[in-house]
RODO-2510 file (C-alpha; in nm, 4 decimals, decimal comma):
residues 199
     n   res          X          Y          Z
     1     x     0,0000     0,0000     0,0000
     2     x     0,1383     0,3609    -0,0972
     3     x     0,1160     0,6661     0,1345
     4     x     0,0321     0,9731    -0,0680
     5     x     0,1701     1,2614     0,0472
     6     x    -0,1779     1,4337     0,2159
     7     x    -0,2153     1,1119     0,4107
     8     x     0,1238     1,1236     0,5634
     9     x     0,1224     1,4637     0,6642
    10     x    -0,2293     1,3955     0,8291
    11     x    -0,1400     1,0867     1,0205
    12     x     0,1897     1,2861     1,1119
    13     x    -0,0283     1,5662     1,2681
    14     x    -0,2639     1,3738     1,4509
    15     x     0,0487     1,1297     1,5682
    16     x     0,2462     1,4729     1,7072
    17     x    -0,0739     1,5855     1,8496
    18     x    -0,1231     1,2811     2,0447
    19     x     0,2078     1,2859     2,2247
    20     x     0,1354     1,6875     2,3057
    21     x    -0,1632     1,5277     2,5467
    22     x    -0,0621     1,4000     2,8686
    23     x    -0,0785     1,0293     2,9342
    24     x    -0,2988     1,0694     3,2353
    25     x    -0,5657     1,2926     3,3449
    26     x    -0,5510     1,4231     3,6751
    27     x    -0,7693     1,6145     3,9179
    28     x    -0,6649     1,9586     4,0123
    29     x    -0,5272     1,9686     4,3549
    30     x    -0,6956     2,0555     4,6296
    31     x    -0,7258     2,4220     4,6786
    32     x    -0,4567     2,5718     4,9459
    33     x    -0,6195     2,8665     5,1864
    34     x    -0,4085     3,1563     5,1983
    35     x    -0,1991     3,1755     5,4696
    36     x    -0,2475     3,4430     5,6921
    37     x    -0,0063     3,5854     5,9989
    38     x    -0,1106     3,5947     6,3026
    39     x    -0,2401     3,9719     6,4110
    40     x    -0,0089     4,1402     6,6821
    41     x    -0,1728     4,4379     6,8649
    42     x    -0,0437     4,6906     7,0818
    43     x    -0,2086     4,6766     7,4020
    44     x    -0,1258     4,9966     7,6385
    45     x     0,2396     4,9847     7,7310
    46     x     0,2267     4,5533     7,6648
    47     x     0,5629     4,5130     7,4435
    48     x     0,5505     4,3392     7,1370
    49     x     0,7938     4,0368     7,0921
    50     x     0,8946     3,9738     6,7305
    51     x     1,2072     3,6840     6,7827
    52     x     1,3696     3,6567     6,4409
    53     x     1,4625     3,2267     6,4286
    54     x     1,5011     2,9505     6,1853
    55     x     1,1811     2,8267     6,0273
    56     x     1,0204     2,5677     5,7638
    57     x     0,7270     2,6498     5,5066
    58     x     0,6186     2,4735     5,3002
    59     x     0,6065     2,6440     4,9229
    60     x     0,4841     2,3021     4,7741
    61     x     0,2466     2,0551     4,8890
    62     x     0,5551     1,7558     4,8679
    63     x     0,8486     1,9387     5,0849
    64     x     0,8735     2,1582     5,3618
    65     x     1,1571     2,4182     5,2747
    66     x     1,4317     2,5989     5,5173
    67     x     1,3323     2,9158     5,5763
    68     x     1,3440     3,2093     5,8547
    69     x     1,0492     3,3862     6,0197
    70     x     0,9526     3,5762     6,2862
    71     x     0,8140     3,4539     6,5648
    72     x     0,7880     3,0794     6,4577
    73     x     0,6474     3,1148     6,1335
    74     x     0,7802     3,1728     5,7541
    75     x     0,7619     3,5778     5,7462
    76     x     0,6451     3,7652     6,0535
    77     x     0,3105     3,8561     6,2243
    78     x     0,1413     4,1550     6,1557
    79     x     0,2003     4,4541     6,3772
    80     x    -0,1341     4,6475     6,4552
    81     x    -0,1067     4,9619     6,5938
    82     x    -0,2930     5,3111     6,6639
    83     x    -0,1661     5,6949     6,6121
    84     x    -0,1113     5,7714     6,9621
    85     x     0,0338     5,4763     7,0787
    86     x     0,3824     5,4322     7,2102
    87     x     0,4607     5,0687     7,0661
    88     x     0,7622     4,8872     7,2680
    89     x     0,9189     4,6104     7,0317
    90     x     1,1192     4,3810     7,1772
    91     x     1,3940     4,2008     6,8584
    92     x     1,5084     3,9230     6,9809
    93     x     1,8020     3,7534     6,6895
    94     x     1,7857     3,3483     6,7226
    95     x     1,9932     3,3648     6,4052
    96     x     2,3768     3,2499     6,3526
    97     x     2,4196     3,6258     6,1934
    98     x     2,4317     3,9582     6,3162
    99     x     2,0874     4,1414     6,1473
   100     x     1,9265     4,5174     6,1646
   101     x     1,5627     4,5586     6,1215
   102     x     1,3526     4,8738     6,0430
   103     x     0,9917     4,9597     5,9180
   104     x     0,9398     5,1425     5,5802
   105     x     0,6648     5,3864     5,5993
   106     x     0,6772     5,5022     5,9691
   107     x     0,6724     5,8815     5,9891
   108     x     0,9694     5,8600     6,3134
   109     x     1,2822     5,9380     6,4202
   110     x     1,5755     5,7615     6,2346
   111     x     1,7054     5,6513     6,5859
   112     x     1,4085     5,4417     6,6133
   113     x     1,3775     5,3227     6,2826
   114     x     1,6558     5,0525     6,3336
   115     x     1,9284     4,9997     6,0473
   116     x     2,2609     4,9490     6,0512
   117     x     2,3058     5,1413     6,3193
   118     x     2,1246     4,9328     6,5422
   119     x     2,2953     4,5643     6,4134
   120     x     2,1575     4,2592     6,7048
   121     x     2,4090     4,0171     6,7242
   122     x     2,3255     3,6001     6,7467
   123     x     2,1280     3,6157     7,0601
   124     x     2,1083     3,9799     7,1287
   125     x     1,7790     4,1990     7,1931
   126     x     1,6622     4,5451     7,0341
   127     x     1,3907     4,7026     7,2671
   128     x     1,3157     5,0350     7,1181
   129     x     0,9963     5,2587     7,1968
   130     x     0,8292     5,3966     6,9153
   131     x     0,5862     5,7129     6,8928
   132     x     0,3226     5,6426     6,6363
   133     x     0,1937     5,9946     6,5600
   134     x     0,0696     5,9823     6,1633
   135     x    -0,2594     5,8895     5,9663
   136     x    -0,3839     5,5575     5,9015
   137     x    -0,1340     5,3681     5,6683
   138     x    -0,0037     5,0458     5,5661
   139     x     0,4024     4,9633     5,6738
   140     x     0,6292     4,7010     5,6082
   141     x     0,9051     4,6211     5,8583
   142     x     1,2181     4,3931     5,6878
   143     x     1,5429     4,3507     5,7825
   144     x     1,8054     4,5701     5,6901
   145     x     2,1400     4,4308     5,7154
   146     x     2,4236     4,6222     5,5064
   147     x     2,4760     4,4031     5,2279
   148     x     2,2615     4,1161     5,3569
   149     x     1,8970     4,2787     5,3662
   150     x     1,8327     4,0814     5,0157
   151     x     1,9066     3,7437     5,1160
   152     x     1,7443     3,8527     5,4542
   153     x     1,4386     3,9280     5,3564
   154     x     1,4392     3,6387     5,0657
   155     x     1,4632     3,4546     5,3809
   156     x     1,1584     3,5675     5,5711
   157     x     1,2605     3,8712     5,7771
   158     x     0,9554     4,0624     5,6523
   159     x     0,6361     4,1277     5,7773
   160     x     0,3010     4,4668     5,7590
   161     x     0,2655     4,7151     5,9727
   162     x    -0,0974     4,8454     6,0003
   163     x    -0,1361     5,1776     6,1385
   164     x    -0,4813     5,2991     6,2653
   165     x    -0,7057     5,6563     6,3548
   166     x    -0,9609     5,7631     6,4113
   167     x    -1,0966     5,8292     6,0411
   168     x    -0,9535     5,4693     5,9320
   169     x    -1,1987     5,3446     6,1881
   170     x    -1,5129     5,4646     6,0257
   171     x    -1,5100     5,4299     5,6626
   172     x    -1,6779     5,1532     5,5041
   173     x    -1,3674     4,9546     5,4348
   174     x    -1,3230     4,6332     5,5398
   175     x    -1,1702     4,5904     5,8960
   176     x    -1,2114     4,2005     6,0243
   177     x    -0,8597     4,0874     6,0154
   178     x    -0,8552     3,7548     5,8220
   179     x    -1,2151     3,7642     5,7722
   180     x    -1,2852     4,0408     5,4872
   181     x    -0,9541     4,1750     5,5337
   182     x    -0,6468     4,0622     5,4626
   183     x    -0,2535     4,0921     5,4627
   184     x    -0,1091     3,9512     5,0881
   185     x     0,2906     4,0214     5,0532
   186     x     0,4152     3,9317     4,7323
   187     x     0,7499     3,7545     4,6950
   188     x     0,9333     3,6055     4,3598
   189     x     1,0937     3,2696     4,4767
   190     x     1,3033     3,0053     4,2840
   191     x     1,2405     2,6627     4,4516
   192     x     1,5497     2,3926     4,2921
   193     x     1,3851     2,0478     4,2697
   194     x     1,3606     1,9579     4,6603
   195     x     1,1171     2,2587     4,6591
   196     x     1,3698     2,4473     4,8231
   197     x     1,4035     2,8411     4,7591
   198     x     1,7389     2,9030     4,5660
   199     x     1,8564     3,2849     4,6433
***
């Protein structure tokens, strides 16, 4: 039997076509909630603790990865606070490395505001006092390690900042933390093929 030329190219088509298709269907995974830190308040005078440790996440559902966090978890909690407060942090570095943290965003002194200036060495403690005296806004706090804040915050050393008034209070905007309101941070990560991120 001869193969014309039209035949060949069709059986060739549907043949290529074929192997394009996957050999097995599968069902979509089951969706994943967003994760969502825990809330951290200021509460009259109460310091905040934010310890900055070794952590594990999971960025797929096979492996969990090594990561760092802040207080436990892969990133940090959010910080809640109110113009008029005096927040007192308390830093506490559970890391092998010396690291500086700050928050973007807050309208204070640079004293307070953490940076190289204010390096914690492994095992040391940062307990500054900060006025919050500014309009409703949203903050990030990060570390901030000369030449390490990158591969810091790639890490996990990053967390919000929510800052609160009066007029913030009363609009129609959603306010139920984790309900109908909620914290997303965005990060671009590289996982090798054990699923863990590659800096």
């Amino acid at each position: 039997m001869s193969l014309s030329r039209r035949r060949f190219i069709q059986t060739t088509g549907v043949t290529l076509a074929a192997c394009a298709l996957p050999l097995q269907a599968r069902a979509a995974d089951a969706p994943v909630a967003l994760p969502i830190p825990p809330l951290l308040e200021s509460r009259r005078g109460q310091p905040l603790f934010l310890t900055l440790q070794r952590s594990r996440w999971a960025f797929s559902a096979e492996r969990r990865a090594a990561t760092w966090g802040i207080n436990g978890g892969y990133l940090g909690p959010t910080v809640h606070v109110f113009n008029g407060d005096d927040v007192k942090l308390v830093y506490n570095n559970r890391l092998n490395e010396p690291v500086a943290m700050t928050v973007s965003g807050l309208q204070v002194p640079g004293t307070l505001m953490g940076g190289a200036t204010r390096r914690m060495s492994p095992g040391a403690d940062w307990s500054p006092v900060i006025p919050i005296r500014q309009p409703a806004a949203t903050c990030w706090y990060h570390a901030n390690t000369p030449n390490r804040m990158a591969p810091h915050v790639y890490n996990g050393l990053v967390g919000l900042w929510l800052v609160e008034d009066v007029l913030s209070k009363v609009l129609p905007l959603p306010n139920h933390y984790g309900v109908d309101d909620f914290p997303l941070i965005i990060q671009d990560k590289r996982l090798d093929n054990f699923g863990q991120p590659v800096y």
